[in-house]
BAFI-3210 file (N, C-alpha, C; in Angstrom, 3 decimals, decimal comma, padded with zeros to 6 digits):
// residues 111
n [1|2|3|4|5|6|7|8|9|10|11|12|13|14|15|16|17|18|19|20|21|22|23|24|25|26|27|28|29|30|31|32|33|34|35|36|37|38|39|40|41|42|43|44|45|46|47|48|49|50|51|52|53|54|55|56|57|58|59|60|61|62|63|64|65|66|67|68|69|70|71|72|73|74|75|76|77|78|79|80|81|82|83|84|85|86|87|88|89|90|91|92|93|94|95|96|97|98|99|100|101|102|103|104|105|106|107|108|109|110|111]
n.u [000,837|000,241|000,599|-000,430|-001,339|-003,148|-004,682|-004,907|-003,335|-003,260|-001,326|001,871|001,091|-001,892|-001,265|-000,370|-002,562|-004,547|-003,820|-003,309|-005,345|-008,437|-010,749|-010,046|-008,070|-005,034|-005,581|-005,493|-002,647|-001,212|-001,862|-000,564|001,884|005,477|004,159|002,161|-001,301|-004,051|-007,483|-009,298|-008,072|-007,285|-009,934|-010,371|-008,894|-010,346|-012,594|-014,996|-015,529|-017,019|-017,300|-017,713|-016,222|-013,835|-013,198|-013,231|-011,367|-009,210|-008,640|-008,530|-005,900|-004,370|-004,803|-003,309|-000,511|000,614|-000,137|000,356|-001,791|-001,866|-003,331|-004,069|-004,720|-004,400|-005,398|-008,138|-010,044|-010,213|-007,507|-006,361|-003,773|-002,642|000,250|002,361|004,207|007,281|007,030|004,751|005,752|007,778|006,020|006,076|007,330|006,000|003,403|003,942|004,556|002,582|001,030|002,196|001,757|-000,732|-000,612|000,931|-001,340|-003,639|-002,185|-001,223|-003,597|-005,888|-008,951]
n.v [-001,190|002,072|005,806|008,879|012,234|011,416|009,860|006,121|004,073|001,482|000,415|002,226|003,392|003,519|005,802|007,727|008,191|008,621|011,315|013,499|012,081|012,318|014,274|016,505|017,751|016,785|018,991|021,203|020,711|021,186|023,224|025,194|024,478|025,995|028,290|031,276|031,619|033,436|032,626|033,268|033,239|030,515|029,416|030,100|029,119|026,868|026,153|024,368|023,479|023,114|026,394|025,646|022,929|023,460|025,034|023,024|021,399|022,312|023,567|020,474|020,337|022,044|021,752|019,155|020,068|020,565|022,373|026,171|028,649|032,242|034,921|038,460|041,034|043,927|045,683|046,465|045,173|041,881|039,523|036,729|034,274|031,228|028,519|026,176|024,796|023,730|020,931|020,176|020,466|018,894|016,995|017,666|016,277|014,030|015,044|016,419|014,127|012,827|014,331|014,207|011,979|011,924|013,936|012,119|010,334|011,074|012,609|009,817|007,918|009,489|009,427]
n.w [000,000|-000,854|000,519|000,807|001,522|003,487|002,294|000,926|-001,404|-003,731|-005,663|-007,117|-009,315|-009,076|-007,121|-008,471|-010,438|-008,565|-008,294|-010,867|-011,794|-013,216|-015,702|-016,052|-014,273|-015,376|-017,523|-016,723|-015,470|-017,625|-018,899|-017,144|-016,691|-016,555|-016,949|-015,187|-014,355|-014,406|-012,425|-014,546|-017,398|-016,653|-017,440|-019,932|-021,709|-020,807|-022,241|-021,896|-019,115|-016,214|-013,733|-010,947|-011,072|-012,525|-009,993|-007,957|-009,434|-008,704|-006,084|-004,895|-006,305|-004,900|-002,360|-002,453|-002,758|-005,481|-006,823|-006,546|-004,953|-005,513|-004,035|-004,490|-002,873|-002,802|-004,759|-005,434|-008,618|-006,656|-006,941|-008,573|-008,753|-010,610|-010,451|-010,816|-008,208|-006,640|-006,122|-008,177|-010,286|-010,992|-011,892|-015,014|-017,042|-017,302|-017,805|-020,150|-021,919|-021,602|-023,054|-025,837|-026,309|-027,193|-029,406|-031,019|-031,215|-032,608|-034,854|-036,631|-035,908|-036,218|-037,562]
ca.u [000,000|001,199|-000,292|-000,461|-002,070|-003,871|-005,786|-004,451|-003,677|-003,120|000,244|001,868|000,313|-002,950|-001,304|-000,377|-003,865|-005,528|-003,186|-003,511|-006,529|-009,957|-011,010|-009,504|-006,302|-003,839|-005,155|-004,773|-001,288|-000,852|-001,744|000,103|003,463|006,016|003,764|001,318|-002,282|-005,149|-008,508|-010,301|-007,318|-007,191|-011,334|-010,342|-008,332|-010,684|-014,266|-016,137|-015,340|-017,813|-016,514|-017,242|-015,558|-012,659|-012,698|-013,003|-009,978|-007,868|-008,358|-008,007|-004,354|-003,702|-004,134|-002,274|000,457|000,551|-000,265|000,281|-002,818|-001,506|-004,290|-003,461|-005,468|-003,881|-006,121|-009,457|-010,623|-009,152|-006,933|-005,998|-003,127|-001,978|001,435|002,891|004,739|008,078|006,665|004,004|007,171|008,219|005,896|005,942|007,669|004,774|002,461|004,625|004,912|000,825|000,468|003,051|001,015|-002,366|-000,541|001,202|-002,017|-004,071|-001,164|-001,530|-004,403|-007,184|-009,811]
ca.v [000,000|003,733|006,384|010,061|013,016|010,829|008,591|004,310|003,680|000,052|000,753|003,909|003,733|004,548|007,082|008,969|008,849|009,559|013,051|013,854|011,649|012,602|014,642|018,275|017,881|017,063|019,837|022,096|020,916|021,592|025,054|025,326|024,373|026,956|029,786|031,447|031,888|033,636|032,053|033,271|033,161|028,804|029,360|030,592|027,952|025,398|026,637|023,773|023,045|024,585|027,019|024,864|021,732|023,849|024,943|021,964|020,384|023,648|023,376|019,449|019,917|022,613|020,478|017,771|020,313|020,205|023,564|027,352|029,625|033,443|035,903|039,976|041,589|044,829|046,926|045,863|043,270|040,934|038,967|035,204|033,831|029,847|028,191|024,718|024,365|022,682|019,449|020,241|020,963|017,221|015,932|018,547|015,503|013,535|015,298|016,674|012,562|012,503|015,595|013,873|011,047|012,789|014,477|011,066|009,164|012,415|012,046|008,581|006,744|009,778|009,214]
ca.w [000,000|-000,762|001,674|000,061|002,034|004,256|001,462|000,387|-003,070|-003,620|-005,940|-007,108|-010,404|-008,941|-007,048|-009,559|-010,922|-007,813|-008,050|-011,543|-012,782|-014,200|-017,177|-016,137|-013,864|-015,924|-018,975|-015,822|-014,772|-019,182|-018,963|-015,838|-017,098|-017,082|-016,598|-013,890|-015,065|-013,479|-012,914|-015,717|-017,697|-016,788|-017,886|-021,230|-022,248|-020,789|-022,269|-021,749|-017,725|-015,434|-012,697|-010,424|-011,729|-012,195|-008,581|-007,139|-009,199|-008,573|-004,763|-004,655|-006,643|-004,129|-001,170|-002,993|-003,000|-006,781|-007,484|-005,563|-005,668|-004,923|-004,194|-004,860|-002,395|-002,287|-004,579|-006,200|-008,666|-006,408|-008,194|-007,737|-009,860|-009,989|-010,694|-010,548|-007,146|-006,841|-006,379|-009,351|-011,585|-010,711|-012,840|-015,966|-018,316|-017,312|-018,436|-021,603|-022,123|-022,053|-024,476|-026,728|-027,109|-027,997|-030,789|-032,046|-031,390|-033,873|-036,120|-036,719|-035,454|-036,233|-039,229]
c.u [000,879|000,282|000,386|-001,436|-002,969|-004,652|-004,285|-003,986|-002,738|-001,336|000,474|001,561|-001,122|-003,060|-001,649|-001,429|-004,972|-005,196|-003,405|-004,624|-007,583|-009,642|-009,919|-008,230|-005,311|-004,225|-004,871|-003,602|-000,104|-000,756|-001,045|001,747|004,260|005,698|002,824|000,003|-003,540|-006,717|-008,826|-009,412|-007,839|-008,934|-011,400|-010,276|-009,224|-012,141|-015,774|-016,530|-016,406|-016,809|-016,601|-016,142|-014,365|-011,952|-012,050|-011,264|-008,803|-008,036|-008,014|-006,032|-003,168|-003,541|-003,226|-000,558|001,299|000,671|-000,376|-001,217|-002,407|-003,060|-003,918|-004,539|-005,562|-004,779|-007,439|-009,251|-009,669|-008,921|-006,362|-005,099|-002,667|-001,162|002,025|004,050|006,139|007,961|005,735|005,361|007,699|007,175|005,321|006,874|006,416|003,684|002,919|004,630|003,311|000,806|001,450|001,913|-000,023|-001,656|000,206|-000,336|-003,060|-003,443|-001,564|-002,583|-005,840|-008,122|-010,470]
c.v [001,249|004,734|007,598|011,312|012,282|009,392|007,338|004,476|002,301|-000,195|002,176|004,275|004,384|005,241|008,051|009,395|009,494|011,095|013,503|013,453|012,575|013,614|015,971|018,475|018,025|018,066|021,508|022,066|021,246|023,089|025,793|025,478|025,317|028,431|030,036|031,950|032,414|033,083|031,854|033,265|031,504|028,801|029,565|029,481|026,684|025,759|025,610|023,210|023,782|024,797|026,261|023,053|022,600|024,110|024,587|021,293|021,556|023,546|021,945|019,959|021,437|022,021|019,443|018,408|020,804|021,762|025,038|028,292|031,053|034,243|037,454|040,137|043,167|046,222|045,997|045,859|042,854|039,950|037,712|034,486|031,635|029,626|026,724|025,341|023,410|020,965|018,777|020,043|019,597|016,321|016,857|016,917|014,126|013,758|015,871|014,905|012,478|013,533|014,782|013,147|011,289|013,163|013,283|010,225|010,203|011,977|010,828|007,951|007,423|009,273|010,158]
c.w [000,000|000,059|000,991|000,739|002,572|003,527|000,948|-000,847|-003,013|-004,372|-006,510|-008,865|-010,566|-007,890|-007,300|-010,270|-010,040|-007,683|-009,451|-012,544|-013,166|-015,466|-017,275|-015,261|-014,705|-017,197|-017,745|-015,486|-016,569|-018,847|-017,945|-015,724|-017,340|-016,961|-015,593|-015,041|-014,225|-013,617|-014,291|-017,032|-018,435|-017,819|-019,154|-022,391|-022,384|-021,089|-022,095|-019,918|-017,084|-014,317|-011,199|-010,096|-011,484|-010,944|-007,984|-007,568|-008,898|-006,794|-004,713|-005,045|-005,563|-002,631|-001,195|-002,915|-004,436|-007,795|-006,455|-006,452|-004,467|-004,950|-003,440|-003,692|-002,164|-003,211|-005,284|-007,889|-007,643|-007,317|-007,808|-009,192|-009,400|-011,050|-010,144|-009,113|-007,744|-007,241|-007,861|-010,303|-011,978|-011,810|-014,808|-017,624|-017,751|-017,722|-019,909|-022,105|-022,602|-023,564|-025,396|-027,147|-027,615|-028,993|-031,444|-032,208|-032,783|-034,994|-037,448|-037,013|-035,914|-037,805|-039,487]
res [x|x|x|x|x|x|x|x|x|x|x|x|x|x|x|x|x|x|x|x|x|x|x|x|x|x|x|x|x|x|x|x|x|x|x|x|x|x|x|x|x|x|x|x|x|x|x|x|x|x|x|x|x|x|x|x|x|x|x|x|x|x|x|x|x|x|x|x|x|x|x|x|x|x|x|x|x|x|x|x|x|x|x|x|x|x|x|x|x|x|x|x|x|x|x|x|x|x|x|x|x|x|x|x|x|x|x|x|x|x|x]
***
């Protein structure tokens, strides 16, 4: 058994998916890569997510550690920016490895 912020995962294959699985994590830890992006910014990119969906996986991958969320407070709009974290950064050829394969499997395999 592997033990990860309090929750089991049976091996560390479905670790790694309980930290970056479902539909919208990893195109968040995509748009994430390399640069800082503000909410509505990440919302741009991702037009079909609802705001809550996004939320939710933007606070999970901040508890996970995964991802920093800064918030400006100092004059109005408040302003809330997010950025891969050291540990986020750790898996940036992991997810460059996924995006690879979507554009060989396109390439290739689409009709």
């Amino acid at each position: 058994m592997h033990k990860f912020n309090g929750r089991q995962y049976p091996c560390c294959a479905s670790l790694t998916m309980g930290i970056i699985g479902g539909k919208w994590k990893t195109v968040i830890l995509f748009y994430l890569m390399g640069k800082t992006l503000r909410y509505n910014e990440l919302r741009k990119k991702m037009p079909t997510v609802t705001e809550r969906t996004l939320s939710l996986q933007l606070k999970t991958l901040e508890e996970d550690g995964i991802i920093k969320r800064k918030v400006y407070t100092s004059k109005p709009p408040l302003r809330v920016e997010y950025s891969l974290t050291d540990f986020g950064n750790t898996l940036i050829p992991l997810i460059q490895s996924i995006a690879d394969w979507g554009d060989y499997v396109v390439e290739n395999y689409s009709k």
